[in-house]
Residue frames as a rotation matrix with the C-alpha (Angstrom) as fourth column:
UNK 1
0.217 0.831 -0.511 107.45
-0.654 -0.265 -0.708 185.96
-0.724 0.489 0.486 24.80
UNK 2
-0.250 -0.448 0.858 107.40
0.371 0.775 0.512 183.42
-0.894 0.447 -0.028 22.12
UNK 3
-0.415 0.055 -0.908 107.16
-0.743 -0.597 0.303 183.99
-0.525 0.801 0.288 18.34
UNK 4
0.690 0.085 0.719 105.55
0.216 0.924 -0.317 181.29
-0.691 0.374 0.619 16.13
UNK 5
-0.127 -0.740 0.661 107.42
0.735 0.378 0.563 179.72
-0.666 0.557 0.496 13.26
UNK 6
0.035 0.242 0.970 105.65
0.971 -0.238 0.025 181.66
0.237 0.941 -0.243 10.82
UNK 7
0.985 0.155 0.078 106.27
0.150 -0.986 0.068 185.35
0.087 -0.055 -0.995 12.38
UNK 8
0.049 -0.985 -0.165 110.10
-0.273 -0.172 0.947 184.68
-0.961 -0.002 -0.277 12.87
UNK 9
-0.393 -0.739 0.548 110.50
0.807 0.008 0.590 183.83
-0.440 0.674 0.593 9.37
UNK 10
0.637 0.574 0.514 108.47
0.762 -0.572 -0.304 186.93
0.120 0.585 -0.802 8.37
UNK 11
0.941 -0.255 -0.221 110.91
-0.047 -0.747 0.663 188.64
-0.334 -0.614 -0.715 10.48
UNK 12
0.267 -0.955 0.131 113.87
0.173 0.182 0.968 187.33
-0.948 -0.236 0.214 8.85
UNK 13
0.414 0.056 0.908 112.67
0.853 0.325 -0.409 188.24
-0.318 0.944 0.087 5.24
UNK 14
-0.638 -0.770 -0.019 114.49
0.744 -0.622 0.244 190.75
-0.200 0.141 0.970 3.28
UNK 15
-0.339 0.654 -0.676 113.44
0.352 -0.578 -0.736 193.97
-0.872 -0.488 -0.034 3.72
UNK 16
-0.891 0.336 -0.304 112.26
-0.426 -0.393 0.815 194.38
0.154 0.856 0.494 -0.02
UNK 17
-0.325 0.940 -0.102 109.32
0.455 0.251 0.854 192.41
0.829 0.231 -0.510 1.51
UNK 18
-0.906 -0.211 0.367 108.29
-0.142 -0.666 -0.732 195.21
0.399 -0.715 0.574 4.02
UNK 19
-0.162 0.739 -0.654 105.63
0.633 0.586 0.505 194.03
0.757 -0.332 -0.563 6.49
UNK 20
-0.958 -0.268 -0.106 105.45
0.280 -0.773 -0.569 197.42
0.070 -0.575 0.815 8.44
UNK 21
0.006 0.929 0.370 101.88
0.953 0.107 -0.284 198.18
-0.304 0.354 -0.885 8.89
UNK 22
0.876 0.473 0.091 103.04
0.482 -0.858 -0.180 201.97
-0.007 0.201 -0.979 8.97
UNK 23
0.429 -0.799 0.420 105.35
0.265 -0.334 -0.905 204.36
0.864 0.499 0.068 6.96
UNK 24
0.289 -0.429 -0.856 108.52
0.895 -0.197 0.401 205.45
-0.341 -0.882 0.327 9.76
UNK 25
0.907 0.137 0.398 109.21
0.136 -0.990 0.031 208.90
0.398 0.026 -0.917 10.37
UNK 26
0.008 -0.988 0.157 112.81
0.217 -0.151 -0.964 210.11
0.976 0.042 0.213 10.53
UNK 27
0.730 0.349 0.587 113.70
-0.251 -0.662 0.706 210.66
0.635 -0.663 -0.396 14.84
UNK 28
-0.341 -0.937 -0.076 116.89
0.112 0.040 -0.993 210.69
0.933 -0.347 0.092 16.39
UNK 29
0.523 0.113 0.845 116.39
-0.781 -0.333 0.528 210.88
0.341 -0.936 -0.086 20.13
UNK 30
-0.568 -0.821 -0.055 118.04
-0.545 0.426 -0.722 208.89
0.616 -0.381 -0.689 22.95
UNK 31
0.619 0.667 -0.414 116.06
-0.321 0.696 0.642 205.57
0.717 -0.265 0.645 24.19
UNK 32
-0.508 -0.569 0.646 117.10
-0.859 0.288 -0.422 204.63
0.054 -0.770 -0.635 27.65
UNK 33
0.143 0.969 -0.202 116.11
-0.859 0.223 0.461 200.65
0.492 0.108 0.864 28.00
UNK 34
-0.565 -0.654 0.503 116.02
-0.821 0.502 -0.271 197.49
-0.075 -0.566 -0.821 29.95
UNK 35
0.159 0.336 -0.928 115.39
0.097 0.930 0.354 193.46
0.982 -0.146 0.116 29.82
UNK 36
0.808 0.329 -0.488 114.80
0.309 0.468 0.828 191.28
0.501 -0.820 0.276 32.45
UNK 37
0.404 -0.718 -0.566 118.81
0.819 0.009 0.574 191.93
-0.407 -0.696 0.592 33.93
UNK 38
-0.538 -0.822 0.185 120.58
0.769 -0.390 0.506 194.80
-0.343 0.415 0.843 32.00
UNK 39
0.614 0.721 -0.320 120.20
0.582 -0.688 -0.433 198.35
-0.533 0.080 -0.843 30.90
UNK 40
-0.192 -0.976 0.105 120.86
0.721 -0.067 0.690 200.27
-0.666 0.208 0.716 28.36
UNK 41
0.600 0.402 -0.691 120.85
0.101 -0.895 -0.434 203.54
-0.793 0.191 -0.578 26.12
UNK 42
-0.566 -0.580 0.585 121.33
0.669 0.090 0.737 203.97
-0.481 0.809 0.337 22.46
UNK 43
-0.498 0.259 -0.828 119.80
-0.449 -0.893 -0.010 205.95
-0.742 0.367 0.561 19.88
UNK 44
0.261 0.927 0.267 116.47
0.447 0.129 -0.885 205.96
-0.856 0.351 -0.381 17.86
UNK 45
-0.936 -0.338 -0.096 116.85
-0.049 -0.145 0.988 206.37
-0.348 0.930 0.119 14.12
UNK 46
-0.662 0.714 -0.230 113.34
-0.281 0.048 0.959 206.06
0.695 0.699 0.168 12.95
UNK 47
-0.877 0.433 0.209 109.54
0.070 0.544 -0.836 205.66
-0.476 -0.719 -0.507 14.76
UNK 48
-0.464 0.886 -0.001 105.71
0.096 0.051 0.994 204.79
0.881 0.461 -0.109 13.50
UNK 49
-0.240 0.717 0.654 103.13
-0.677 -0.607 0.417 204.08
0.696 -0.342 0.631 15.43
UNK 50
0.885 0.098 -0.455 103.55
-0.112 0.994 -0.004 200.79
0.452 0.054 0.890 15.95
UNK 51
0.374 -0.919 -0.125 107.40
0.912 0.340 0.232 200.68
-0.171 -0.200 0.965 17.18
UNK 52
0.742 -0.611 -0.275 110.43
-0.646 -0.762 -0.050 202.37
-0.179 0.215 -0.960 16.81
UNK 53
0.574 -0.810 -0.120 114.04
0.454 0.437 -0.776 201.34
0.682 0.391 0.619 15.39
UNK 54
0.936 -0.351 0.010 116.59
-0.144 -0.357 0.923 201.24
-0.321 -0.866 -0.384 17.87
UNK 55
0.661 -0.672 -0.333 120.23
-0.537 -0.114 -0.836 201.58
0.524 0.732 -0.436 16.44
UNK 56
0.472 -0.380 0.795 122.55
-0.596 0.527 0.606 199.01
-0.649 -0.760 0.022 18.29
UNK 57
-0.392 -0.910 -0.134 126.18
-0.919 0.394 0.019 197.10
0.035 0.130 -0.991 17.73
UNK 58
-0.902 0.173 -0.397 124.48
0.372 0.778 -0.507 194.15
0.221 -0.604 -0.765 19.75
UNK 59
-0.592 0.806 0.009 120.89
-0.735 -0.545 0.404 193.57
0.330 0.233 0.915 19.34
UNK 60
-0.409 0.290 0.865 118.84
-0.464 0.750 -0.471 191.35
-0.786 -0.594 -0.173 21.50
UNK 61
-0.750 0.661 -0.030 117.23
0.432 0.523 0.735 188.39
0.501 0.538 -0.678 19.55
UNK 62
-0.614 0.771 0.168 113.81
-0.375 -0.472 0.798 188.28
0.695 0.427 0.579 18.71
UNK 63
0.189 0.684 -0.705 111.15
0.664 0.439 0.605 187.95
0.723 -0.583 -0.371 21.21
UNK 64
-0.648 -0.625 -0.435 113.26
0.689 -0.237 -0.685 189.91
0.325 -0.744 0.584 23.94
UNK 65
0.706 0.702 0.093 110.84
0.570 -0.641 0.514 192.22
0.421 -0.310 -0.852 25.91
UNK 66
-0.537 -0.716 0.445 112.29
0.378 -0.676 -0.632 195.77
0.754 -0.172 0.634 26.69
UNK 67
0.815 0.320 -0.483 110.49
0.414 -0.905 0.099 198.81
-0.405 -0.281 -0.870 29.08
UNK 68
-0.264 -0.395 0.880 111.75
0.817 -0.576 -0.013 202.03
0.512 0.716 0.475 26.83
UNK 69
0.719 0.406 -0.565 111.51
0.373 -0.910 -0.179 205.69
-0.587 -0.082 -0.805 28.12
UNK 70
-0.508 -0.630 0.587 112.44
0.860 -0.409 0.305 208.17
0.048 0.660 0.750 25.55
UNK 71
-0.250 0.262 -0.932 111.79
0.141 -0.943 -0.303 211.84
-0.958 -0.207 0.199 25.31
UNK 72
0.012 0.325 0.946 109.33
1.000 -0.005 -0.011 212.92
0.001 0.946 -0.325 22.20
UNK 73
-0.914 -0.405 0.005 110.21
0.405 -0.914 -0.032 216.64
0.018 -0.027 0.999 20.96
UNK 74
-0.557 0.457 0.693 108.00
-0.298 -0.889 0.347 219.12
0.775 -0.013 0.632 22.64
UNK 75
0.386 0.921 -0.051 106.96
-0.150 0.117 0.982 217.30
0.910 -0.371 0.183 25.01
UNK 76
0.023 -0.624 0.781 107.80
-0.828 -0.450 -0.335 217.65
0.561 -0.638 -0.527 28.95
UNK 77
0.403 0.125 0.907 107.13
-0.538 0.834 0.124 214.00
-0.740 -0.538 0.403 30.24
UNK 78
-0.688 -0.341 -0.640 109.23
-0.680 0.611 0.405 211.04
0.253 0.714 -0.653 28.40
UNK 79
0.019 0.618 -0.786 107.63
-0.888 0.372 0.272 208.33
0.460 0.692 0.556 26.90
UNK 80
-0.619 -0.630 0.470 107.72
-0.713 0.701 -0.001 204.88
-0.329 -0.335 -0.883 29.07
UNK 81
0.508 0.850 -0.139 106.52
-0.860 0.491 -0.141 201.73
-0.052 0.191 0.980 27.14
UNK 82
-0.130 -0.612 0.780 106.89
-0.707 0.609 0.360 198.63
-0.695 -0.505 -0.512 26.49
UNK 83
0.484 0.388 -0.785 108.10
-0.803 -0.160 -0.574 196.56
-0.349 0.908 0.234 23.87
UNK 84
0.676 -0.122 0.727 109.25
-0.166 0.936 0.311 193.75
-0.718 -0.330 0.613 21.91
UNK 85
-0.290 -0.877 -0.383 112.49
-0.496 -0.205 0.844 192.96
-0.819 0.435 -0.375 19.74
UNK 86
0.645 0.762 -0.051 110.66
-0.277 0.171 -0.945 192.29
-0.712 0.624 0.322 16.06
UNK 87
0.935 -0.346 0.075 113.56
0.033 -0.127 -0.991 192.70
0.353 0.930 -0.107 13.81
UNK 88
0.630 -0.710 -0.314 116.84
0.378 -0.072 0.923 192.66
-0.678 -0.701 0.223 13.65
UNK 89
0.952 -0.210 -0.222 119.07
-0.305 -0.593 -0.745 194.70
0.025 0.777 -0.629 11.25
UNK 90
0.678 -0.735 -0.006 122.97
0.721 0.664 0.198 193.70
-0.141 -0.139 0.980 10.40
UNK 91
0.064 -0.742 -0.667 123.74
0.071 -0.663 0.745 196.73
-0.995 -0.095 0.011 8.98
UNK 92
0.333 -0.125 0.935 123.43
0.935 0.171 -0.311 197.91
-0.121 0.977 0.174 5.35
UNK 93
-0.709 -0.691 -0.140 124.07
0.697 -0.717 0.006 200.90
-0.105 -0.094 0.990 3.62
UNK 94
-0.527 0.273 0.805 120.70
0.068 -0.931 0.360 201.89
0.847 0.244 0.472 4.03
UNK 95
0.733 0.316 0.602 119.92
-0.597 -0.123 0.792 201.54
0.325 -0.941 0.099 7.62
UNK 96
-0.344 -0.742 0.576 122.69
-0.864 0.009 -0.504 201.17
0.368 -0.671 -0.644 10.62
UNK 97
-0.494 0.172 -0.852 122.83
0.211 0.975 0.074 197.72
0.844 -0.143 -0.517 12.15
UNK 98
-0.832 0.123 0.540 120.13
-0.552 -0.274 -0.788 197.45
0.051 -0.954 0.296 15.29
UNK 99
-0.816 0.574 -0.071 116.77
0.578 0.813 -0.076 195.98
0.015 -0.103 -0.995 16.09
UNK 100
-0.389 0.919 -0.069 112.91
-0.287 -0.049 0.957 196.91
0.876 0.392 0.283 15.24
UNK 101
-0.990 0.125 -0.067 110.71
0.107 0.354 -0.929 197.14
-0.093 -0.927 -0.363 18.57
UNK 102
-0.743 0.637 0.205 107.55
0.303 0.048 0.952 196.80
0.596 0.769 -0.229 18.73
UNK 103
-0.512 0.726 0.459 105.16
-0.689 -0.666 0.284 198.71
0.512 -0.171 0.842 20.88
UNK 104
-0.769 0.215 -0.602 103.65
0.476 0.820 -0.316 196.27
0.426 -0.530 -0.733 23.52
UNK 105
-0.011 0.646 -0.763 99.84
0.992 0.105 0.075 197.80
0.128 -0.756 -0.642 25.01
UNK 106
-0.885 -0.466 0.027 100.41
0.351 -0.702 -0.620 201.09
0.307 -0.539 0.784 24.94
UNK 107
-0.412 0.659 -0.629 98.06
0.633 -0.290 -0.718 203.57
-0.656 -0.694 -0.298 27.30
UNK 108
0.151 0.960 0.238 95.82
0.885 -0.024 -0.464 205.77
-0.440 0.280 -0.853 25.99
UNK 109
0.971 -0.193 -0.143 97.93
-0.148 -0.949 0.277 208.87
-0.189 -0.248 -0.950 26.11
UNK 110
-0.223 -0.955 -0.198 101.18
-0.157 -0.166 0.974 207.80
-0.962 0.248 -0.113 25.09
UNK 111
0.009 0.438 0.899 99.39
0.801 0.535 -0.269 206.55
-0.599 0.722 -0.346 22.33
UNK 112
0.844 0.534 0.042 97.95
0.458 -0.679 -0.573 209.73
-0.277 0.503 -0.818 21.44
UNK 113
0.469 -0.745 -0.475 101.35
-0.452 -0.664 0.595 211.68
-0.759 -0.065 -0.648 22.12
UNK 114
-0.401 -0.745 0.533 103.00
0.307 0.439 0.845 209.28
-0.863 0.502 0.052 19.44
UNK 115
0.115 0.536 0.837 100.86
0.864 0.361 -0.351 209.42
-0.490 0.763 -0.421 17.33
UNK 116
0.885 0.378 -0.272 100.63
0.262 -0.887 -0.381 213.01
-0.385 0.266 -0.884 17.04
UNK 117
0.350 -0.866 -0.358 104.60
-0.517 -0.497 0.697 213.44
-0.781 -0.058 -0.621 16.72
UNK 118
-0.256 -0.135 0.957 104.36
0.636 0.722 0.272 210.50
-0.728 0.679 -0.099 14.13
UNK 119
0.291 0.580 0.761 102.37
0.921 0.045 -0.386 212.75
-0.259 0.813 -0.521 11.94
UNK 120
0.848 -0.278 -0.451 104.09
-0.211 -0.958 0.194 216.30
-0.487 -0.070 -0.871 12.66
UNK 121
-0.105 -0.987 -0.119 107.31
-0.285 -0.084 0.955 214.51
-0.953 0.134 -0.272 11.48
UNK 122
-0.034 0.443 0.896 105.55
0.791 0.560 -0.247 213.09
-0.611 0.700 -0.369 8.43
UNK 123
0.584 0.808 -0.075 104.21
0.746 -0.571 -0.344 216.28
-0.321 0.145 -0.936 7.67
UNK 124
0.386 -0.782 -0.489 107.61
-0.485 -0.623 0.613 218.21
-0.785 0.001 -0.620 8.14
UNK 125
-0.165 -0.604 0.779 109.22
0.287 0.727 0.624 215.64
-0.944 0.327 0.054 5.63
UNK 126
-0.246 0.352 0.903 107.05
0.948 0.280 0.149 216.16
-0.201 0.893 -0.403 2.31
């Protein structure tokens, strides 16, 4: 996937200039995923509607297409989508070093199923 010039440096600004389209909701869960050769499983730390933060040592560069399946609480089928590596994080002391994915197409029904758990955790929060 390619990025133009002008969305990788949006992606590299600091995150006081937050270009999220939507607030993240606190979710820990375990994200099994894979590129083109390699698989792997780490842990979610935060998800919108739009994406999810994936916590990681070693974060693919931007552009990198994933396929994600992750289990959303209460529900008996895990999530499988696909997605792309938006961000990358080094590591501060307010968010663990990893990468920002973005949602890639999603079906009609996972859609819905995020959404809805997007807004139950919202809701629980405040």
């Amino acid at each position: 996937m390619k990025i133009s010039a002008q969305r990788a440096v949006a992606l590299d600004a600091p995150a006081s200039l937050e270009r999220r389209r939507a607030e993240r909701a606190d979710l820990v869960v375990r994200v099994d995923y894979q590129t083109v050769d390699e698989f792997f499983s780490e842990f979610a730390r935060n998800i919108n509607e739009g994406g999810l933060f994936v916590e990681s040592e070693t974060p693919h560069p931007l552009g990198t297409r994933v396929d994600l399946q992750f289990q959303l609480p209460g529900s008996d089928e895990p999530a499988q989508v696909t997605g792309s590596v938006v961000r990358i994080s080094p590591g501060s002391a307010d968010e663990p070093p990893g990468m920002g994915i973005l949602f890639d197409d999603l079906d009609s029904q996972t859609r819905q199923r995020i959404n809805e758990m997007v807004r139950r955790l919202r809701a629980g929060s405040r």
